[in-house]
N, CA, C and O atoms as a GROMACS GRO file, in nm:
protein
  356
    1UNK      N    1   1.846  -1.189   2.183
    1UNK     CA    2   1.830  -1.247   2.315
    1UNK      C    3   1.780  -1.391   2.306
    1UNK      O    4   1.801  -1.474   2.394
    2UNK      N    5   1.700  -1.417   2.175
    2UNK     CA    6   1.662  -1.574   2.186
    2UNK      C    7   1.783  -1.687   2.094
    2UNK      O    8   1.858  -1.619   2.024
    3UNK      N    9   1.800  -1.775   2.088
    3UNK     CA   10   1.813  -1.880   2.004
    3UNK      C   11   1.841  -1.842   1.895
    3UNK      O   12   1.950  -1.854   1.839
    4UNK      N   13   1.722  -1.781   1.843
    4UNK     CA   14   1.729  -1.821   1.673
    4UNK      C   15   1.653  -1.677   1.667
    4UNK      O   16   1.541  -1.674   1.617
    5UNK      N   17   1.727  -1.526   1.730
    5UNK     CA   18   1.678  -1.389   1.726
    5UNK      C   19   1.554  -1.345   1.622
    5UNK      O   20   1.445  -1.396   1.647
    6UNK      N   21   1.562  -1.258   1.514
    6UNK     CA   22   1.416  -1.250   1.480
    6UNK      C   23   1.379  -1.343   1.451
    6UNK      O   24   1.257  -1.350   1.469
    7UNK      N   25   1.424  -1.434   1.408
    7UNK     CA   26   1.340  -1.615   1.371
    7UNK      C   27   1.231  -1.661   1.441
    7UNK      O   28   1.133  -1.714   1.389
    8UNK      N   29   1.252  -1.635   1.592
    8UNK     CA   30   1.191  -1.626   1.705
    8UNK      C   31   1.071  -1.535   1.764
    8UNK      O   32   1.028  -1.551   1.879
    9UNK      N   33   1.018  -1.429   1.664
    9UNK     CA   34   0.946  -1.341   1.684
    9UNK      C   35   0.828  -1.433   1.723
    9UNK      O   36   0.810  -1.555   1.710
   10UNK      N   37   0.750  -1.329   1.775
   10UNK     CA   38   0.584  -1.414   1.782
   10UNK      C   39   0.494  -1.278   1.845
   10UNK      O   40   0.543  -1.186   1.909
   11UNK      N   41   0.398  -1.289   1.821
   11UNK     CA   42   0.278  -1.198   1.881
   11UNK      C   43   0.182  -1.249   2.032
   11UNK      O   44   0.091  -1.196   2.096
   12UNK      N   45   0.236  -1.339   2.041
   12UNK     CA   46   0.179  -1.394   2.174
   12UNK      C   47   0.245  -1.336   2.298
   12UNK      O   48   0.350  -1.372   2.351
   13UNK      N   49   0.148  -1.222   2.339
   13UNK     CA   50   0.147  -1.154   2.464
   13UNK      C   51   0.233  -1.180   2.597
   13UNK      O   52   0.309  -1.112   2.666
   14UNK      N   53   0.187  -1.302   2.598
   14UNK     CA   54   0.230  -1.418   2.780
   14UNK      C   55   0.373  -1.410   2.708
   14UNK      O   56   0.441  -1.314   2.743
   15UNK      N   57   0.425  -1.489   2.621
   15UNK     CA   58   0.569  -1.471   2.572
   15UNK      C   59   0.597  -1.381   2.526
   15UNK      O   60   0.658  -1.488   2.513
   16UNK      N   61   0.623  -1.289   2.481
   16UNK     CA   62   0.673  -1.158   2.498
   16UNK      C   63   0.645  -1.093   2.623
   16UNK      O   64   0.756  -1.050   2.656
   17UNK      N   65   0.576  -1.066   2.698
   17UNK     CA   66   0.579  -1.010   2.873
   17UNK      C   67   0.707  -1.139   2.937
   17UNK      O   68   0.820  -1.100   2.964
   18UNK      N   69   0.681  -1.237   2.948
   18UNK     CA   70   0.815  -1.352   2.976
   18UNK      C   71   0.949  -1.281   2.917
   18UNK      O   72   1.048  -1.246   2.982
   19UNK      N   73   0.933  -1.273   2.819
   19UNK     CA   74   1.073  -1.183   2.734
   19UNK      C   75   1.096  -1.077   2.871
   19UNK      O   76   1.191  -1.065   2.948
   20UNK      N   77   0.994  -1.023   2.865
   20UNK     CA   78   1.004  -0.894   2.960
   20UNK      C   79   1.061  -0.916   3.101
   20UNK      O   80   1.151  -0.849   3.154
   21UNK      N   81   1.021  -0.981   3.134
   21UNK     CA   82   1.061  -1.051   3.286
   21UNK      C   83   1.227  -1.066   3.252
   21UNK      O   84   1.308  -0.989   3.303
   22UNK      N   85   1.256  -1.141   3.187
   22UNK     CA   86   1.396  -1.157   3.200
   22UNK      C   87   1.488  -1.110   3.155
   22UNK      O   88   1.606  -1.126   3.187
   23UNK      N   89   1.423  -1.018   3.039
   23UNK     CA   90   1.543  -0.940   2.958
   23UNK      C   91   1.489  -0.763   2.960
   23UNK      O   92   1.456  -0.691   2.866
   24UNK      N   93   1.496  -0.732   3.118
   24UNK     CA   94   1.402  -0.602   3.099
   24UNK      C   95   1.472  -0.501   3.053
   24UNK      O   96   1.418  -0.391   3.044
   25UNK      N   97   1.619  -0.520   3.010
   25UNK     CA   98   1.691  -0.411   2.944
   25UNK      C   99   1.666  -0.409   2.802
   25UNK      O  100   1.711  -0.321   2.729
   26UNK      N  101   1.588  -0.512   2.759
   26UNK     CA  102   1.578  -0.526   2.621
   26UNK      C  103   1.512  -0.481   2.545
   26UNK      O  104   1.401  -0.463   2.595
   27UNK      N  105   1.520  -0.433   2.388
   27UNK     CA  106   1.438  -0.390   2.340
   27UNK      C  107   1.348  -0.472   2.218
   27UNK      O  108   1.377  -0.571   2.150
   28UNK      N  109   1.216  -0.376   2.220
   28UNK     CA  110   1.110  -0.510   2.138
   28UNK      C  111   1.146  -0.479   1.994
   28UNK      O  112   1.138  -0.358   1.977
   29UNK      N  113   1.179  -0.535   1.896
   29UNK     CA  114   1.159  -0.505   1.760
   29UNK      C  115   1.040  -0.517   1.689
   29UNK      O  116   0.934  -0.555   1.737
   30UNK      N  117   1.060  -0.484   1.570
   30UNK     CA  118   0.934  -0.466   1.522
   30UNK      C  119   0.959  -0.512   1.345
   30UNK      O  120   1.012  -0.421   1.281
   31UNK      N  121   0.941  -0.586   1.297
   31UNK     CA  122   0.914  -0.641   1.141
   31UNK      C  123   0.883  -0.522   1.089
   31UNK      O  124   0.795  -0.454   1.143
   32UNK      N  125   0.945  -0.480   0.984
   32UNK     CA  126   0.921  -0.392   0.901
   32UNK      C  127   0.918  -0.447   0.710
   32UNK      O  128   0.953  -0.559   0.672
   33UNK      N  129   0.863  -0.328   0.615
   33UNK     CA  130   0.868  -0.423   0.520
   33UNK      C  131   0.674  -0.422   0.502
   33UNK      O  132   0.574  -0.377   0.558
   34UNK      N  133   0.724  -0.519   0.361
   34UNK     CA  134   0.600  -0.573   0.344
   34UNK      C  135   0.518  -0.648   0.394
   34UNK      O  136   0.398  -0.652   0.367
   35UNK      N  137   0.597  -0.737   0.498
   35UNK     CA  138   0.497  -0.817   0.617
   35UNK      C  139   0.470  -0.722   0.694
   35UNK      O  140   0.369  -0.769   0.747
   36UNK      N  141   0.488  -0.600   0.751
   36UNK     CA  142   0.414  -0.480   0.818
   36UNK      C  143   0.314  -0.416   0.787
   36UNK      O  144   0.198  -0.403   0.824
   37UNK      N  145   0.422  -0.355   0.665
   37UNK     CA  146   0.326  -0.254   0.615
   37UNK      C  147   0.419  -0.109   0.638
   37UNK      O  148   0.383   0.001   0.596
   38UNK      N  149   0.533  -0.134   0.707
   38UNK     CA  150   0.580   0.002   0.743
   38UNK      C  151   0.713  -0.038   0.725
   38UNK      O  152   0.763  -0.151   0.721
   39UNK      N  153   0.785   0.131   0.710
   39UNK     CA  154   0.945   0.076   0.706
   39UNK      C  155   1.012   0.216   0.821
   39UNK      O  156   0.950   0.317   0.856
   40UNK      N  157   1.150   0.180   0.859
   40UNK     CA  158   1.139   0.315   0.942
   40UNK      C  159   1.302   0.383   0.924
   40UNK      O  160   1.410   0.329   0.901
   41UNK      N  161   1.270   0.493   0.940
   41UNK     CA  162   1.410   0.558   0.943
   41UNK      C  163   1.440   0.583   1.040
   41UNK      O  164   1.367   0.634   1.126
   42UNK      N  165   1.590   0.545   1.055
   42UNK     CA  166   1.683   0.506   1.170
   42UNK      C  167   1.773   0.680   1.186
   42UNK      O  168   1.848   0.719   1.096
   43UNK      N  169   1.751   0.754   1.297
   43UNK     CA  170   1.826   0.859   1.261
   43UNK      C  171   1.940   0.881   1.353
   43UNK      O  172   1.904   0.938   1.456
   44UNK      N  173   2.086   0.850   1.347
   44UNK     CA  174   2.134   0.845   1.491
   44UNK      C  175   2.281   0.923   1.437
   44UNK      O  176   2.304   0.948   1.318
   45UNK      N  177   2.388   0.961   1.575
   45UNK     CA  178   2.441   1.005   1.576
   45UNK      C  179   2.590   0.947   1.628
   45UNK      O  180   2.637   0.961   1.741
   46UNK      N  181   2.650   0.880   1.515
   46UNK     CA  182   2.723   0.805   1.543
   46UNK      C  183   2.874   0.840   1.466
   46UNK      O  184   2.871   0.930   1.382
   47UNK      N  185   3.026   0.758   1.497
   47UNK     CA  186   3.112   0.783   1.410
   47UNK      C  187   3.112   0.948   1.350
   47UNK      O  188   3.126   0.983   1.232
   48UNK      N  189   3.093   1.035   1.473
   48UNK     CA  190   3.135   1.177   1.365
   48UNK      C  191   3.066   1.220   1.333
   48UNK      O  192   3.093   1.340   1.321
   49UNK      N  193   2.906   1.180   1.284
   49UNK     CA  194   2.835   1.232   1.200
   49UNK      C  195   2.676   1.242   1.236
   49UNK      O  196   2.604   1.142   1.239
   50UNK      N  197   2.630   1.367   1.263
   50UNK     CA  198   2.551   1.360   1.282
   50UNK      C  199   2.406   1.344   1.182
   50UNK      O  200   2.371   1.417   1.090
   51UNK      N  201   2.348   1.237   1.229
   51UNK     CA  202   2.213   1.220   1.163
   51UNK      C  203   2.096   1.320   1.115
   51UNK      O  204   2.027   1.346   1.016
   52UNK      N  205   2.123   1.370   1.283
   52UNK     CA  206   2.002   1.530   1.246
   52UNK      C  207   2.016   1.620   1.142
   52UNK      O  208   1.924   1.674   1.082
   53UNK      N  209   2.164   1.636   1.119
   53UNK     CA  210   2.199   1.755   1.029
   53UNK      C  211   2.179   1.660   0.896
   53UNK      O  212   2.121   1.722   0.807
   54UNK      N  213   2.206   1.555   0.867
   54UNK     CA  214   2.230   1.469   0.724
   54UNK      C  215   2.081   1.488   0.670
   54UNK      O  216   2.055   1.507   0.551
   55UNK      N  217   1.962   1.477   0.800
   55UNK     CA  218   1.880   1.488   0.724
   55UNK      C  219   1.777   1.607   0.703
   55UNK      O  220   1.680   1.614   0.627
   56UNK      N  221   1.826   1.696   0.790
   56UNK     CA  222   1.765   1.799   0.763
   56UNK      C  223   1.852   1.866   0.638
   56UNK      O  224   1.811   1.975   0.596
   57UNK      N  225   1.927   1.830   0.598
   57UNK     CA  226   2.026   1.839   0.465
   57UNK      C  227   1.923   1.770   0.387
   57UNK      O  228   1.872   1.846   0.305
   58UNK      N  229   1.874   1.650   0.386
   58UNK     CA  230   1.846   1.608   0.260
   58UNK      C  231   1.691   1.680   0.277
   58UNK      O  232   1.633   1.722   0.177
   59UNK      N  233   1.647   1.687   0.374
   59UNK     CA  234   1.509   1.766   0.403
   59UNK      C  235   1.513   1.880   0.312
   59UNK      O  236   1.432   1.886   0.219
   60UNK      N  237   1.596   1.966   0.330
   60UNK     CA  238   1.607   2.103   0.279
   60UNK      C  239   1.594   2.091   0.098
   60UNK      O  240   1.518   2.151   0.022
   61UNK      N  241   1.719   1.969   0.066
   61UNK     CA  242   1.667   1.957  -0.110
   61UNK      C  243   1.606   1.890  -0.115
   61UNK      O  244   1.590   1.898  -0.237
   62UNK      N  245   1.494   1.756  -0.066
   62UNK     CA  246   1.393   1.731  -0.132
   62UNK      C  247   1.287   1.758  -0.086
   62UNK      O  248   1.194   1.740  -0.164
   63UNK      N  249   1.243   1.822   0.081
   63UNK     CA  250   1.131   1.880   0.108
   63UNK      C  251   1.142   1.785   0.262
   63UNK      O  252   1.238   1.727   0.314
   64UNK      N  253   1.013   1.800   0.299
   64UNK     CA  254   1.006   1.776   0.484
   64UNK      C  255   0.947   1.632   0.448
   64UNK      O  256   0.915   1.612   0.331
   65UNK      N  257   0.934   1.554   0.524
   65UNK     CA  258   0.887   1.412   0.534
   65UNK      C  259   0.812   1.460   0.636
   65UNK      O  260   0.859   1.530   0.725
   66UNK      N  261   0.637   1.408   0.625
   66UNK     CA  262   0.612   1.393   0.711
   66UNK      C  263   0.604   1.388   0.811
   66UNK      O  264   0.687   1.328   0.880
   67UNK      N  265   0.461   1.476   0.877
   67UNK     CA  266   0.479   1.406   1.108
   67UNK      C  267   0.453   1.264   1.101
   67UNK      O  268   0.380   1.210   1.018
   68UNK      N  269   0.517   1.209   1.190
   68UNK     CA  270   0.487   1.072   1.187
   68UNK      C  271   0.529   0.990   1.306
   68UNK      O  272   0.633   1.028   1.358
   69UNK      N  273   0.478   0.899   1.354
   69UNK     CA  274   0.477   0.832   1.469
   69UNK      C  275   0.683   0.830   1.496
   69UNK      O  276   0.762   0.779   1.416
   70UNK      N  277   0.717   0.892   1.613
   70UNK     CA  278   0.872   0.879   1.591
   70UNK      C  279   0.890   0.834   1.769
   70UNK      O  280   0.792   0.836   1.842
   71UNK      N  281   1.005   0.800   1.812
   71UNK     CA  282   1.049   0.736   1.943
   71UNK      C  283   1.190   0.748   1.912
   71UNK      O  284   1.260   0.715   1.816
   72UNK      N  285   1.218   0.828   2.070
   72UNK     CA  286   1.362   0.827   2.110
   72UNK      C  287   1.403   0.701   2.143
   72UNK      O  288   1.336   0.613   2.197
   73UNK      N  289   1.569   0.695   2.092
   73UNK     CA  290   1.623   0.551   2.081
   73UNK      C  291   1.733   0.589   2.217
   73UNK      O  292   1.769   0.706   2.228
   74UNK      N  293   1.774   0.504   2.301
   74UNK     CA  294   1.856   0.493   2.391
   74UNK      C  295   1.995   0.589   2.408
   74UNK      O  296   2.043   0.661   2.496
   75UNK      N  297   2.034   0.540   2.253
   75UNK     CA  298   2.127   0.632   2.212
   75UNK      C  299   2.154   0.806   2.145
   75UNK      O  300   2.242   0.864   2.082
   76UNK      N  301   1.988   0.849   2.222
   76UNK     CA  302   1.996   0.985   2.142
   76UNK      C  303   1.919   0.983   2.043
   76UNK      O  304   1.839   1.076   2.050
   77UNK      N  305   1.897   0.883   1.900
   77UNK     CA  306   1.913   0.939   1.811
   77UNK      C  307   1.725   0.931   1.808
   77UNK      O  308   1.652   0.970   1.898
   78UNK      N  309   1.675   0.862   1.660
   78UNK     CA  310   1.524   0.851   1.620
   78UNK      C  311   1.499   0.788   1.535
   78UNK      O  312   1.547   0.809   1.423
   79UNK      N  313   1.391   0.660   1.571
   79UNK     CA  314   1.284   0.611   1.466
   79UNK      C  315   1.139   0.637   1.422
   79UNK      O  316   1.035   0.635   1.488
   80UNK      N  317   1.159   0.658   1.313
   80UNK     CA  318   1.034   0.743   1.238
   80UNK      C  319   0.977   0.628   1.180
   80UNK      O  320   1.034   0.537   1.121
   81UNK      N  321   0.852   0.643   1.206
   81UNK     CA  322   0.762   0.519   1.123
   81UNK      C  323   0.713   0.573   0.993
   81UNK      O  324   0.704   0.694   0.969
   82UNK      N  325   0.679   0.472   0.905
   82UNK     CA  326   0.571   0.526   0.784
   82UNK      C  327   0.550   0.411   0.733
   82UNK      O  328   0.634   0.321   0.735
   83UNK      N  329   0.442   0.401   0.686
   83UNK     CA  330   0.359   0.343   0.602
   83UNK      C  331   0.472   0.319   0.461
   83UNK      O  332   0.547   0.393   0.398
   84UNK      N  333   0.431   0.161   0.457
   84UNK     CA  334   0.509   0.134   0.293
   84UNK      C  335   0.454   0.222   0.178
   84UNK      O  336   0.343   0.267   0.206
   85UNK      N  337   0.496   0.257   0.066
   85UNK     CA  338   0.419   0.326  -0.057
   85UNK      C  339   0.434   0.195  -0.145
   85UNK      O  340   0.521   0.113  -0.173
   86UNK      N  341   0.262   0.227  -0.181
   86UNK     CA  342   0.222   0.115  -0.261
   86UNK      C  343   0.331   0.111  -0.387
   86UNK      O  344   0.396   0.209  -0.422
   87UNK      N  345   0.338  -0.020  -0.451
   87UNK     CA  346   0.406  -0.014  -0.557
   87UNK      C  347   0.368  -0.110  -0.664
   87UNK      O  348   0.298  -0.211  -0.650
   88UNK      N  349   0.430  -0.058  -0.786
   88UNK     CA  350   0.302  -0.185  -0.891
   88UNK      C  351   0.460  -0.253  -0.927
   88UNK      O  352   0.564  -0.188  -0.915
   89UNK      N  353   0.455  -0.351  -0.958
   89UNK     CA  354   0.526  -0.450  -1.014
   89UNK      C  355   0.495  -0.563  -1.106
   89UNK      O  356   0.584  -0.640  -1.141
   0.00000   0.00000   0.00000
């Protein structure tokens, strides 16, 4: 919706509510990653295939993931938050 899209991010309240005012169909993103701290899984149901089943498929052979902060997406499907896992490098 802006110029120069995530380039354009910012944490300043008054501009983002302004966002709000004019683009109220819009949705807020969120930086994920190591500038977060979190990364998220996208679970949707698109082209044929459903997401739910893919991952309760991979659920079943490698085990349950976590409860975790999740939100219905417009389209049905789900974003699951989590915390990055530390990593040594």
């Amino acid at each position: 919706m802006t110029e120069h899209g995530f380039k354009d991010a910012t944490c300043d309240c008054e501009v983002i509510e302004g966002w709000g005012d004019n683009w109220s169909k819009s949705l807020i993103g969120l930086r994920t990653g190591n500038a977060s701290g979190l990364f998220v899984i996208d679970i949707d149901n698109k082209n044929g295939i459903n997401g739910f089943e893919t991952l309760a498929a991979l659920e079943e052979k490698y085990g349950k993931l976590p409860v975790t902060l999740t939100v219905q997406t417009p389209s049905g499907g789900e974003h699951r938050y989590f915390k990055m896992p530390k990593t040594t490098a």
